[in-house]
N, CA and C atoms as an extended XYZ file, in Angstrom:
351
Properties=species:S:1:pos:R:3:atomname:S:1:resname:S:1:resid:I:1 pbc="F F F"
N         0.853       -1.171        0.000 N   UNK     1
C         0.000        0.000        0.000 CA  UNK     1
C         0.903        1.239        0.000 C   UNK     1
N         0.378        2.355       -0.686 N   UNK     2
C         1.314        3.007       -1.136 CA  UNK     2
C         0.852        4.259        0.151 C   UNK     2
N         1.837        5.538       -0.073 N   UNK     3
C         1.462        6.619        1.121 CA  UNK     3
C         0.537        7.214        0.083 C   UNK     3
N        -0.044        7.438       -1.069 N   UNK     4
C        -0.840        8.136       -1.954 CA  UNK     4
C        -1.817        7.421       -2.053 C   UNK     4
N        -1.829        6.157       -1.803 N   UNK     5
C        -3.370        5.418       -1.793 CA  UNK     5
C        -3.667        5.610       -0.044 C   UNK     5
N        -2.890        5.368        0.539 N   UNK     6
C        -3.143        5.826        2.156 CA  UNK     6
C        -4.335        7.391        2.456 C   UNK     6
N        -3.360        8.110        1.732 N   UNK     7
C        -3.591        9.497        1.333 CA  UNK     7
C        -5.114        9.932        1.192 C   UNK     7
N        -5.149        9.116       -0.144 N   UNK     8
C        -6.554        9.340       -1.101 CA  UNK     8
C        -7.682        8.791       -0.686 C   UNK     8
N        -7.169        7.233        0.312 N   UNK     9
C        -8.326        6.717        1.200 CA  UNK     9
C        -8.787        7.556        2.508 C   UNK     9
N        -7.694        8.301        3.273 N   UNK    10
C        -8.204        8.926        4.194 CA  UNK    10
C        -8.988       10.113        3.773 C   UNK    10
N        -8.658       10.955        2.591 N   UNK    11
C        -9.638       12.276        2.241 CA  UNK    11
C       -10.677       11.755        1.898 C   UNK    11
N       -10.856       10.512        0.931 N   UNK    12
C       -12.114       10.244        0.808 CA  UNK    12
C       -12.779        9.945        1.916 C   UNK    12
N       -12.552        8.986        2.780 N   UNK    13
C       -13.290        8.680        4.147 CA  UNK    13
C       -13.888       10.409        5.258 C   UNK    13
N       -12.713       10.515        5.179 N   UNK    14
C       -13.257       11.776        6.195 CA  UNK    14
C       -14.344       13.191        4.812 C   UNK    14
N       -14.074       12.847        3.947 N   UNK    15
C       -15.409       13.693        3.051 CA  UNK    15
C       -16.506       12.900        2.887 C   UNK    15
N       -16.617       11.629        2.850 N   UNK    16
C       -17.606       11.060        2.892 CA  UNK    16
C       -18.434       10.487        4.700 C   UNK    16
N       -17.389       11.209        5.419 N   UNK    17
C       -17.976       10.887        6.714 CA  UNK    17
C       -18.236       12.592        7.057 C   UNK    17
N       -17.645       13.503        6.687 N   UNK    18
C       -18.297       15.271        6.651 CA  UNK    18
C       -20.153       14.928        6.725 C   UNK    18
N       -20.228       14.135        4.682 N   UNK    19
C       -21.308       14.452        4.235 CA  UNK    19
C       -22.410       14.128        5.057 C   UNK    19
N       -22.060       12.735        5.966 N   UNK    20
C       -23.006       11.230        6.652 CA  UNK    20
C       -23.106       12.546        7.444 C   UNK    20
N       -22.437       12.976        8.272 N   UNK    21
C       -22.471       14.156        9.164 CA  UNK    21
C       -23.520       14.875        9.203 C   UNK    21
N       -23.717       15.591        8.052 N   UNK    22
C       -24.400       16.988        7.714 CA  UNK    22
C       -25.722       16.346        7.289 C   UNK    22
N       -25.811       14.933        6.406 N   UNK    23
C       -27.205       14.976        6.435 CA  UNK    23
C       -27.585       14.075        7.460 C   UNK    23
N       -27.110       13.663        8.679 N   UNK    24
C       -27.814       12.797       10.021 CA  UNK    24
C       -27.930       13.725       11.058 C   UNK    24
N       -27.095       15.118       10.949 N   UNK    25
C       -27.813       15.558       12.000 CA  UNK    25
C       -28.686       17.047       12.013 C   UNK    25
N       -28.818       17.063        9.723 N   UNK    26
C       -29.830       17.645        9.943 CA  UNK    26
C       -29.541       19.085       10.159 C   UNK    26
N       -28.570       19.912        8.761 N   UNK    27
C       -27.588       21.100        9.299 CA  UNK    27
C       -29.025       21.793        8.065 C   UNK    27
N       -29.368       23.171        8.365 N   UNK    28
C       -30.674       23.657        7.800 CA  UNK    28
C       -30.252       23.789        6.018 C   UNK    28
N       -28.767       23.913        5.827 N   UNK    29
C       -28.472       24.295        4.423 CA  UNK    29
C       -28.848       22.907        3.796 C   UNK    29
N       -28.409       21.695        4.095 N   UNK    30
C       -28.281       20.322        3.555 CA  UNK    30
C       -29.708       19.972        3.607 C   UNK    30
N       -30.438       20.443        5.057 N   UNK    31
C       -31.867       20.064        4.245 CA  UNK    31
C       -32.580       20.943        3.056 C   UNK    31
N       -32.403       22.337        2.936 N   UNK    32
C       -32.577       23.239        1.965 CA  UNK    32
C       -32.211       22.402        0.532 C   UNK    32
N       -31.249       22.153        0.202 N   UNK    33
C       -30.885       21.723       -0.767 CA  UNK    33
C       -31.296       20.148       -1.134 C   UNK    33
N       -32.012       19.510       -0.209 N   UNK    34
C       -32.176       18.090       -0.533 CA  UNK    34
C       -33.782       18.450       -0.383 C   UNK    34
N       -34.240       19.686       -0.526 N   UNK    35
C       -35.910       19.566       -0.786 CA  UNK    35
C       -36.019       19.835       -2.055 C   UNK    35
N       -34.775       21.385       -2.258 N   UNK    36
C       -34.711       21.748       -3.847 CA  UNK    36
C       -34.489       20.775       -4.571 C   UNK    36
N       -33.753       20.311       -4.416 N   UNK    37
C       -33.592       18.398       -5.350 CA  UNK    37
C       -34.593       18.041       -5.574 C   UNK    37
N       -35.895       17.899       -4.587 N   UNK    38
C       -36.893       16.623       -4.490 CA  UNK    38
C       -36.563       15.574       -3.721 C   UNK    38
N       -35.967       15.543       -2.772 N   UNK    39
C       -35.258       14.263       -2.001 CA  UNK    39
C       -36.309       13.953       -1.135 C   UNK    39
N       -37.136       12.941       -0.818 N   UNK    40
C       -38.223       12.636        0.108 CA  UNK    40
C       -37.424       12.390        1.088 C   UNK    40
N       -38.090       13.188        2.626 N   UNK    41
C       -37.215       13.455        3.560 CA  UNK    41
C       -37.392       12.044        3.947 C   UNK    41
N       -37.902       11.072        3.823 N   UNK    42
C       -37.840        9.698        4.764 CA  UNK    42
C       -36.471        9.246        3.972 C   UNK    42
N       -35.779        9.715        2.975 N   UNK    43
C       -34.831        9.106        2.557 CA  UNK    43
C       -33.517       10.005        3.729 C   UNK    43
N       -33.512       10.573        3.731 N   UNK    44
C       -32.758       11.296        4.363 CA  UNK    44
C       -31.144       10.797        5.340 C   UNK    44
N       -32.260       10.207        6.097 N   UNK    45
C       -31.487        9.460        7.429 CA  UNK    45
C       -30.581        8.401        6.322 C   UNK    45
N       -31.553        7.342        5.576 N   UNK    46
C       -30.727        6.436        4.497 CA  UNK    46
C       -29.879        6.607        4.010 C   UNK    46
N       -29.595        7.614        3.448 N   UNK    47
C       -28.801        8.532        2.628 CA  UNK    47
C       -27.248        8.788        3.362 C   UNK    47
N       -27.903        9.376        4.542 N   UNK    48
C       -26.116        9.727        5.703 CA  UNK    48
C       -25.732        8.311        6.216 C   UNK    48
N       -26.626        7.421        6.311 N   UNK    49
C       -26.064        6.308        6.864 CA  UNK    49
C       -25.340        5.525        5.645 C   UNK    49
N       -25.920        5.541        4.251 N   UNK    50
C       -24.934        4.920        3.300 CA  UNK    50
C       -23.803        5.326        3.144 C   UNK    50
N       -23.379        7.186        3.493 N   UNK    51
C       -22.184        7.385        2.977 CA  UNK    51
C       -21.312        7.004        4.379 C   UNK    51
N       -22.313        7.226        5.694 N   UNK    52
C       -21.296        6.535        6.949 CA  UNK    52
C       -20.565        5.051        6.820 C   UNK    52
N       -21.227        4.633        6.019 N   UNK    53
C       -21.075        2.905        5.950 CA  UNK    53
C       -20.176        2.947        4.994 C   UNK    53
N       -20.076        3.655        3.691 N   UNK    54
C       -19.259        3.924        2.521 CA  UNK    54
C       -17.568        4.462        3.443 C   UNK    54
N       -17.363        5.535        3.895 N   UNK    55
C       -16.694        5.790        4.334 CA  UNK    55
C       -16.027        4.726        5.690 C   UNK    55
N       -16.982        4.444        6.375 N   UNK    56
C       -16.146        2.936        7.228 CA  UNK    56
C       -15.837        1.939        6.648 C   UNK    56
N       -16.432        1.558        5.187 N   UNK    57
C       -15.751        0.604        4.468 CA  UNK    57
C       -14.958        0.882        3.406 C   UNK    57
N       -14.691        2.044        3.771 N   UNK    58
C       -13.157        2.397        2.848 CA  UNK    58
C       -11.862        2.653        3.681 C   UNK    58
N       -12.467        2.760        4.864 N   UNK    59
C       -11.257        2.263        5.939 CA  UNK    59
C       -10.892        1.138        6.441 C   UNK    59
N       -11.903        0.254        6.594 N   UNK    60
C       -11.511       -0.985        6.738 CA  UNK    60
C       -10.819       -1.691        5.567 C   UNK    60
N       -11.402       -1.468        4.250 N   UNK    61
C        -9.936       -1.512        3.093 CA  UNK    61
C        -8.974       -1.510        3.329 C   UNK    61
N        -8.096       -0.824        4.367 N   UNK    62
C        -6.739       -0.350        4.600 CA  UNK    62
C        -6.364       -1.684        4.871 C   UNK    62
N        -7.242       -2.714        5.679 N   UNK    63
C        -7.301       -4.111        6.234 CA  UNK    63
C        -7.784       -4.885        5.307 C   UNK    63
N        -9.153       -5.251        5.017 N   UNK    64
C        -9.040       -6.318        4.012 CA  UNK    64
C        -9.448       -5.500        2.317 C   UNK    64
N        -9.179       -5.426        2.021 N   UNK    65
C        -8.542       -4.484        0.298 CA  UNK    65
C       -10.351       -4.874       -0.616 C   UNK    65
N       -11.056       -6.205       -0.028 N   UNK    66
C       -11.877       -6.069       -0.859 CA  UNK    66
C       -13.374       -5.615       -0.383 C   UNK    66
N       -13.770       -5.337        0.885 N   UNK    67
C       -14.298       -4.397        1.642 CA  UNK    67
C       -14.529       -2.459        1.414 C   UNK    67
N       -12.683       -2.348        0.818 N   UNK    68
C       -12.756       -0.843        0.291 CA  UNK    68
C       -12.769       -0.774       -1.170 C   UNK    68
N       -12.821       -2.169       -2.210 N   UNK    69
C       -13.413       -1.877       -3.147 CA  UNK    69
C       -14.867       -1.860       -3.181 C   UNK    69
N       -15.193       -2.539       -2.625 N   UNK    70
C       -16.866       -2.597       -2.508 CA  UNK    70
C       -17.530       -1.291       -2.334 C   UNK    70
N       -16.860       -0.890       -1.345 N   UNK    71
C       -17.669        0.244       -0.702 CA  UNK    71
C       -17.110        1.467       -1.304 C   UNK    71
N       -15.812        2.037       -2.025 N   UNK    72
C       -15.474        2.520       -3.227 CA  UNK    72
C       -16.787        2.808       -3.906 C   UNK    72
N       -17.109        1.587       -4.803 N   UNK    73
C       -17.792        1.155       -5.686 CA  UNK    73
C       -19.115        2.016       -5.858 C   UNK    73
N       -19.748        1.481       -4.076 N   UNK    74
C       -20.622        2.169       -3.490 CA  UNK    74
C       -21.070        3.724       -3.538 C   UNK    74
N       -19.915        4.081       -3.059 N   UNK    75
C       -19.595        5.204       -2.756 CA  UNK    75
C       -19.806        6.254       -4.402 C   UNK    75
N       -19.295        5.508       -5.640 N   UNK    76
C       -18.968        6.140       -6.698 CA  UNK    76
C       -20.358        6.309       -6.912 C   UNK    76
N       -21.226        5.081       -7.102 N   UNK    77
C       -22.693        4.913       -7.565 CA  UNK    77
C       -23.205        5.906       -6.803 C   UNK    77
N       -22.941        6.329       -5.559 N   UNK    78
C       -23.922        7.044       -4.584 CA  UNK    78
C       -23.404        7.950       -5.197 C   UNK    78
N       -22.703        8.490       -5.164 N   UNK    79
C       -22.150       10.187       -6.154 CA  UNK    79
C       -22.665       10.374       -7.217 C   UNK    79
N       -22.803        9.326       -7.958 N   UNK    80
C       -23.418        9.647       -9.479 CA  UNK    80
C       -24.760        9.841       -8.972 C   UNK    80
N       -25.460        9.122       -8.332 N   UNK    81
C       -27.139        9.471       -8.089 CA  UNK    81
C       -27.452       10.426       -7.492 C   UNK    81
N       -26.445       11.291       -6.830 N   UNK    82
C       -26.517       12.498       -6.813 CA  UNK    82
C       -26.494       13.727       -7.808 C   UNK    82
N       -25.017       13.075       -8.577 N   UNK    83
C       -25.175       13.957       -9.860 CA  UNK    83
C       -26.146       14.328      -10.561 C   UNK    83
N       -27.199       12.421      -10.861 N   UNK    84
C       -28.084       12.652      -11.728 CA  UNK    84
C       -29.574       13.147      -11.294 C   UNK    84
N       -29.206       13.498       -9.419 N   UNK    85
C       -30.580       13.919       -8.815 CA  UNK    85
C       -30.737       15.292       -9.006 C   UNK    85
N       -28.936       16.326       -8.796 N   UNK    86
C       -28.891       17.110       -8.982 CA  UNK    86
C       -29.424       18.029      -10.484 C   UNK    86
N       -29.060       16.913      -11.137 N   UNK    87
C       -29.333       17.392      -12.846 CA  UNK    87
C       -31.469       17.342      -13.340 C   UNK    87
N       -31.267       16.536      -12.601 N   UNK    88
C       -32.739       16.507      -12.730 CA  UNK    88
C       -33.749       17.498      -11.898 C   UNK    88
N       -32.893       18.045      -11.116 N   UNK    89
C       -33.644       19.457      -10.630 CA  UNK    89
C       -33.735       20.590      -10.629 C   UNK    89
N       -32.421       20.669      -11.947 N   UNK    90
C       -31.892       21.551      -12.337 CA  UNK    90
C       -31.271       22.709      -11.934 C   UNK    90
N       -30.629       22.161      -11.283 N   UNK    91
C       -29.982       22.689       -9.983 CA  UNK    91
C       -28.334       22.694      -10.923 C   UNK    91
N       -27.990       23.443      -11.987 N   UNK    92
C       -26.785       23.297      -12.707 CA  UNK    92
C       -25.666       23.163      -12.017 C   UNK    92
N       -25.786       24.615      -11.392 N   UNK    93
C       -24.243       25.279      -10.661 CA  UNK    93
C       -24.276       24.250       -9.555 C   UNK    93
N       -24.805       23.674       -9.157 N   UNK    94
C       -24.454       22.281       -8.064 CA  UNK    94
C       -23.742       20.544       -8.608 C   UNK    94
N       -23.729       21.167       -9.983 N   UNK    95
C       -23.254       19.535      -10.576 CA  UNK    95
C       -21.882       19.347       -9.506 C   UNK    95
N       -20.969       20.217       -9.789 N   UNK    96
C       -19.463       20.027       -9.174 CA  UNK    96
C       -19.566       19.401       -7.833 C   UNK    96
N       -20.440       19.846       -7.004 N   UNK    97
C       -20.885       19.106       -5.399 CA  UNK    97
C       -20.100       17.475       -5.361 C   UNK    97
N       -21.270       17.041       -6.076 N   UNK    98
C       -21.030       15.400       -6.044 CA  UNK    98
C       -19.513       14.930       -6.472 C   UNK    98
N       -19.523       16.026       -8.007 N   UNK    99
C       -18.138       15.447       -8.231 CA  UNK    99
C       -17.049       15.628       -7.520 C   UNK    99
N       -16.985       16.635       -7.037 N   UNK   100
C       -15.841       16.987       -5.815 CA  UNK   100
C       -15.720       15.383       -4.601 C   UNK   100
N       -16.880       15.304       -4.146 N   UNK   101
C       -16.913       14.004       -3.370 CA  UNK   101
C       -15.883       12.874       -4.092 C   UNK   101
N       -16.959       12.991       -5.744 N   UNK   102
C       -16.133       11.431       -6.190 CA  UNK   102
C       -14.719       11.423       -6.346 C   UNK   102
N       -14.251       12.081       -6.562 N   UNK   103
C       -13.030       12.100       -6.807 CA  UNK   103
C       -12.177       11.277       -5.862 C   UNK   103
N       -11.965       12.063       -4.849 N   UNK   104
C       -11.108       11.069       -3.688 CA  UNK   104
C       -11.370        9.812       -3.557 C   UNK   104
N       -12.302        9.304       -3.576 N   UNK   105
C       -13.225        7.868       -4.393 CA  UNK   105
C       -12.245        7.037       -5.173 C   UNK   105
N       -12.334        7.773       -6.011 N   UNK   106
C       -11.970        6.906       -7.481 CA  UNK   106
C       -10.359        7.159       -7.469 C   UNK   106
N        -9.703        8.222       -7.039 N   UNK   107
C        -8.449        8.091       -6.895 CA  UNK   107
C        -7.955        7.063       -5.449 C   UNK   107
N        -8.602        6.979       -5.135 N   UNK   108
C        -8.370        5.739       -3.492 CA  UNK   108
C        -8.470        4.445       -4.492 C   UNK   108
N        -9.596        4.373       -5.601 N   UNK   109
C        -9.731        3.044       -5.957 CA  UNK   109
C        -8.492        2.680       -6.974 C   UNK   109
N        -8.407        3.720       -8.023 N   UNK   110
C        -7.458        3.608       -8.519 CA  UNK   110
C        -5.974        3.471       -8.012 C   UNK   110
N        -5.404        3.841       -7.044 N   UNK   111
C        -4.297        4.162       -6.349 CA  UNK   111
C        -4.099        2.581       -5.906 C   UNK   111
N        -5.385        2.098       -5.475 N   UNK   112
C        -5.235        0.927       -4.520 CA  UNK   112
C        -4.827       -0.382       -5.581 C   UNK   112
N        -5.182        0.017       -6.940 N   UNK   113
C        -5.203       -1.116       -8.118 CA  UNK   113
C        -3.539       -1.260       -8.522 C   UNK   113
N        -2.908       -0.093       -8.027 N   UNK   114
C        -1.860        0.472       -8.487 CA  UNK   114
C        -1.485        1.374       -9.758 C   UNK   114
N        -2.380        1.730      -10.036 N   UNK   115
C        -2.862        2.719      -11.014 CA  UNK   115
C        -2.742        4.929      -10.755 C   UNK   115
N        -2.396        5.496      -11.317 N   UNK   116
C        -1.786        6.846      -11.082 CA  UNK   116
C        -3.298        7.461      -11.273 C   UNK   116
N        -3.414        8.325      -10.829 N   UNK   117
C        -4.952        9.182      -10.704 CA  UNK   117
C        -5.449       10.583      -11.300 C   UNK   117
C-alpha cells in the first residue's frame, strides 16, 4: 500500500464521513438543498447512513482491500445518483458538489489497483 493510496483513502473517508455528518444531523443548508432536489425526507437518514457505511468501508480496506473496493464502488454509484438527482432538478451550478466528493473515491480506488490518478 502506497502513502498516496493511504492518502486518497483517508480524504475520501473523512469527506464522505463530513457528508453522513451533515445529512444525520440535519444542518438547515443540507436540508434546503435536498428539498430543492426533491429528495423525500424519509430518505434522508438512508442517505447519511450509506455514505457513513461507505466511508467505514473504505477504511476498513486499509485491512481487508476487498471491503474498500466494494464500498469505493458504493460510494462512486452514490455520487453519481446524486449527480443525476442534482441534474434533474436543475440545480446546474451544483453539478461540481457530487463530483468533488467522487473524486477522492476513485483516486483511493485507482491508487489501490496500483494505477496513477
Amino acid at each position: 500500500m502506497s502513502t498516496a493510496h493511504l492518502a486518497a483513502t483517508a480524504v475520501a473517508a473523512a469527506m464522505a464521513s463530513f457528508s453522513a455528518a451533515v445529512s444525520l444531523l440535519g444542518t438547515p443548508w443540507a436540508e434546503r438543498s435536498l428539498t430543492d432536489y426533491g429528495v423525500p425526507r424519509s430518505w434522508w437518514t438512508w442517505l447519511g447512513v450509506a455514505k457513513a457505511a461507505g466511508a467505514a468501508g473504505l477504511l476498513a480496506g486499509l485491512v481487508v482491500p476487498f471491503i474498500g473496493v466494494m464500498a469505493g464502488i458504493g460510494l462512486v454509484l452514490y455520487y453519481a445518483g446524486a449527480l443525476v438527482t442534482v441534474v434533474r432538478a436543475h440545480r446546474f451550478a451544483h453539478i461540481p458538489a457530487p463530483l468533488v466528493f467522487a473524486v477522492p473515491v476513485v483516486c483511493a480506488l485507482l491508487l489501490g489497483r496500483g494505477r496513477a490518478c
